[in-house]
C-alpha positions as CSV (number, residue, x, y, z in Angstrom):
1,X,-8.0,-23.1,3.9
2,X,-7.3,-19.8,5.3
3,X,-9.7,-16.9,4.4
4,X,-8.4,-13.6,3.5
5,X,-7.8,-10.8,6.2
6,X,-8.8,-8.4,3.5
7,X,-11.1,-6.3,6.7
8,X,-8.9,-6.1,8.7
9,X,-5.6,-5.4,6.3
10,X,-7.9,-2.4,4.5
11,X,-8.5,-1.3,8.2
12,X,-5.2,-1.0,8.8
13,X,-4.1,0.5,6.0
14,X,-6.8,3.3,6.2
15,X,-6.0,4.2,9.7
16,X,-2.6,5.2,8.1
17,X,-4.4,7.5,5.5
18,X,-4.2,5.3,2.1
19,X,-7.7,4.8,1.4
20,X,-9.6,7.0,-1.0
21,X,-12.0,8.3,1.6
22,X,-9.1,10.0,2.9
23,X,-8.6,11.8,-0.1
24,X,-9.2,15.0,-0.6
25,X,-10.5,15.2,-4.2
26,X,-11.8,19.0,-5.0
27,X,-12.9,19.9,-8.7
28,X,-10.5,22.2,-8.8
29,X,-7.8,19.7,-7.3
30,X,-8.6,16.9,-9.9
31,X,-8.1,18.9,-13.3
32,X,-4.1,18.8,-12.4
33,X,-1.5,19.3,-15.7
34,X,1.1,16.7,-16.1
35,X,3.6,19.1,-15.5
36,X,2.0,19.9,-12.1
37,X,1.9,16.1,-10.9
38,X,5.5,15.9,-12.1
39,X,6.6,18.6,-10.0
40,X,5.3,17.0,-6.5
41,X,8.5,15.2,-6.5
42,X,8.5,11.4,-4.7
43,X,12.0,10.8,-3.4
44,X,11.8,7.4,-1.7
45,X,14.3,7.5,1.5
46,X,12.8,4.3,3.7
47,X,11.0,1.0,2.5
48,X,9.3,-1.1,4.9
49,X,7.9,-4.4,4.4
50,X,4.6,-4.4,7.2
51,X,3.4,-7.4,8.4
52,X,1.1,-8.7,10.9
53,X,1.9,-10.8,14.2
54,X,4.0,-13.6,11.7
55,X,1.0,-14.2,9.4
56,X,2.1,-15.0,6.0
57,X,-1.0,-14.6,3.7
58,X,-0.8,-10.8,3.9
59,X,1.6,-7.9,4.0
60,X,2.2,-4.2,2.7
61,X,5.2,-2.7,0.9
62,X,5.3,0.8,2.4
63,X,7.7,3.0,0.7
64,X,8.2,6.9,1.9
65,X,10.3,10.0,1.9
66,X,10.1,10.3,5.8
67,X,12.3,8.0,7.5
68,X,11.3,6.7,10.8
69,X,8.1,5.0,8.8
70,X,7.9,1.9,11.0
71,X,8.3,3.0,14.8
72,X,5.0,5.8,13.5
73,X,2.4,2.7,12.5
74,X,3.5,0.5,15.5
75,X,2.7,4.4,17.7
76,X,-0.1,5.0,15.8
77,X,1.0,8.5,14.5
78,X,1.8,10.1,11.2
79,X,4.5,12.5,9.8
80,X,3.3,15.6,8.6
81,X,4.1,16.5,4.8
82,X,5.2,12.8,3.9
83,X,4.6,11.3,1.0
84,X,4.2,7.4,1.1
85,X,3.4,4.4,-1.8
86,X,1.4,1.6,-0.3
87,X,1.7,-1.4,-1.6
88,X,-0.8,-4.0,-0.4
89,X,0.1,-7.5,-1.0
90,X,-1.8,-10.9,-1.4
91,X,-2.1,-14.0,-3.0
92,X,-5.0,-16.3,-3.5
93,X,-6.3,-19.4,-5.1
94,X,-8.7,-18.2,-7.5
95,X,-12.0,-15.5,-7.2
96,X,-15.9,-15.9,-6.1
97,X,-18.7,-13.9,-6.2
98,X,-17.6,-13.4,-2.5
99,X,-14.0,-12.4,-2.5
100,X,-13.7,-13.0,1.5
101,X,-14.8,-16.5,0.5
102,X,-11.5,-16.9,-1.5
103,X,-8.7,-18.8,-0.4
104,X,-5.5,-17.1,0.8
105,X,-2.6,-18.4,-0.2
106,X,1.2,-17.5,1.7
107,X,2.8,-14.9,0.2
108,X,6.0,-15.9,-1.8
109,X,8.3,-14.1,-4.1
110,X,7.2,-13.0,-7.5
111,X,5.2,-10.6,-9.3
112,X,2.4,-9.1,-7.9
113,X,0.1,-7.7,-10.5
114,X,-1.7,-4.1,-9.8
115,X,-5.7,-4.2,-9.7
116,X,-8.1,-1.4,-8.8
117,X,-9.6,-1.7,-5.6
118,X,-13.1,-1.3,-6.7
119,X,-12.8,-4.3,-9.0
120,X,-15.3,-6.9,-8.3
121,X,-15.0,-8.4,-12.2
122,X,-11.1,-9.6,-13.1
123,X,-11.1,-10.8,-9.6
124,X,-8.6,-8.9,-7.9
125,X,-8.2,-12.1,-5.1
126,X,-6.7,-14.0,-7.6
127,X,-2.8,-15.2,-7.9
128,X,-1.0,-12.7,-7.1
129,X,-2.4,-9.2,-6.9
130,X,-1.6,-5.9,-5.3
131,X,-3.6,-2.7,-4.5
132,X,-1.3,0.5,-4.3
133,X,-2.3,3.9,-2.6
134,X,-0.7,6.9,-3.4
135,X,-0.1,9.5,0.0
136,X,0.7,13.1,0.0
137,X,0.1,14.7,3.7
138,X,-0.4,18.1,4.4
139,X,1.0,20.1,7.4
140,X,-2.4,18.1,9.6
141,X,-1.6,15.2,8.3
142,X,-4.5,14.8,5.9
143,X,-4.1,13.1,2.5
144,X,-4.2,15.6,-0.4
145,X,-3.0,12.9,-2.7
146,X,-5.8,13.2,-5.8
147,X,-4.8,10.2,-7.6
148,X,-6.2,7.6,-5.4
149,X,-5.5,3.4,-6.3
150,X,-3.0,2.6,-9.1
151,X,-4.6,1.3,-12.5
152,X,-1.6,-0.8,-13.9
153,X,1.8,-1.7,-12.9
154,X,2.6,-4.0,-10.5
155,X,5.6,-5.1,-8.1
156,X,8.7,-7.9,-8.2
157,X,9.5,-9.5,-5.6
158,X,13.0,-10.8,-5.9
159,X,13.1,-12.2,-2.3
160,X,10.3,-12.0,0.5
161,X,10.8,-13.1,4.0
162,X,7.9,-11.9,6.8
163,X,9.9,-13.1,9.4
164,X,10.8,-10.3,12.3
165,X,14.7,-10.5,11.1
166,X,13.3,-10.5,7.1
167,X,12.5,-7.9,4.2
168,X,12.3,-8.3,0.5
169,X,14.2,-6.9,-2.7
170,X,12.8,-6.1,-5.9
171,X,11.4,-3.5,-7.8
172,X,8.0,-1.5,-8.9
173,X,6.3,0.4,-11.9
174,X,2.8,1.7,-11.2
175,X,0.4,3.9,-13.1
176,X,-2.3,5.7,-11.7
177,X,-5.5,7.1,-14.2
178,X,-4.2,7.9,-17.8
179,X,-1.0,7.1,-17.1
180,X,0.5,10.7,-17.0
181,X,1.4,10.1,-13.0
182,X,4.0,7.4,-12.6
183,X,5.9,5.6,-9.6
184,X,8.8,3.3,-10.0
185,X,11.9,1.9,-8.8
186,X,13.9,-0.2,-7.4
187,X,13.7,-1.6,-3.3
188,X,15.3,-3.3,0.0
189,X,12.9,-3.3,2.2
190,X,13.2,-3.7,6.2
191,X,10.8,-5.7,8.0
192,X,7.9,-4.7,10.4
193,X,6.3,-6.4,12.3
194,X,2.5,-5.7,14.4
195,X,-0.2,-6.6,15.8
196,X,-3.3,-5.0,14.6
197,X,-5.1,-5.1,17.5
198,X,-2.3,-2.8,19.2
199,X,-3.2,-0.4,16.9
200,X,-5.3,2.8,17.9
201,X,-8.5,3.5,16.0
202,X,-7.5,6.9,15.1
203,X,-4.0,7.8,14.0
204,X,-2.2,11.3,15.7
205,X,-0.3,13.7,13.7
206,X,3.4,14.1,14.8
């Protein structure tokens, strides 16, 4: 059985800017209104579906306002002033104490159920489960976004094909904290294809 690539998948994926130690979380910053989070306006203009040298146990749904999305991970560089909704996707055969002792199943159309990234409890490696990262860049490209890893939602995959020439369809409804900050809608995503290992160890700003 296949282990998960969860190391190297959350490596990835912070190198882009959608882990939580990328965001910038002041006390000030945190005590946002509805209305405010409202106003920071997410209009989706390019969906990518990033995979990793043809391997079929992992992938993200990256979805962002700043076309051109694909082409920057493969370079290594990020767009100021984008805002992006990571969607990281796996599927397993059932939780341990251990989750990198868990076995990775291939990814396959379906539902892909939202769970917190610090849970070590429901067993997030379990079925099919997604961790989704809210981005909001500034002009240097840092992550200003304050309402870090989704708390319920998910995302439906109506078709999924990791194949260079593939994508996937379908849709997604996410809530982050108390629910007051929502993401949804629907998706075509093109694929994108890499090799991790091509992949700088620190990301430029473009």
């Amino acid at each position: 059985m296949k282990k998960l690539p969860v190391s190297l998948l959350v490596l990835s994926l912070s190198a882009w800017g959608c882990g939580e130690a990328d965001v910038a979380a002041s006390p000030a910053s945190v005590e946002q209104t509805e209305q405010e989070l409202q106003a920071r306006a997410f209009n989706p203009r390019e969906v990518i579906l990033l995979s990793f040298s043809g391997d079929t146990h992992s992938a993200a749904l990256m979805i962002t306002d700043t076309p051109g999305a694909c082409a920057r991970f493969q370079q290594g560089k990020r767009a100021r002033w984008e805002k992006v909704l990571t969607f990281e996707l796996g599927k397993a055969d059932g939780y341990t104490e251990d989750p990198m002792e868990a076995n990775a199943l291939p990814l396959d159309k379906g539902f892909y159920k939202v769970v917190h990234h610090d849970d070590t409890s429901a067993g997030p490696f379990q079925d099919r489960w997604s961790i989704v990262f809210n981005t909001e860049r500034d002009g240097e490209c840092n992550n200003t976004s304050t309402l870090g890893s989704a708390q319920g939602g998910g995302v439906y995959l109506q078709s999924l094909d990791l194949s260079s020439t593939g994508g996937g369809r379908g849709a997604y409804h996410v809530s982050f904290g108390s629910g007051a900050a929502q993401r949804f809608g629907v998706f075509e995503a093109t694929p994108c294809v890499i090799n991790i290992e091509d992949l700088p160890p620190v990301f430029t700003c473009e």
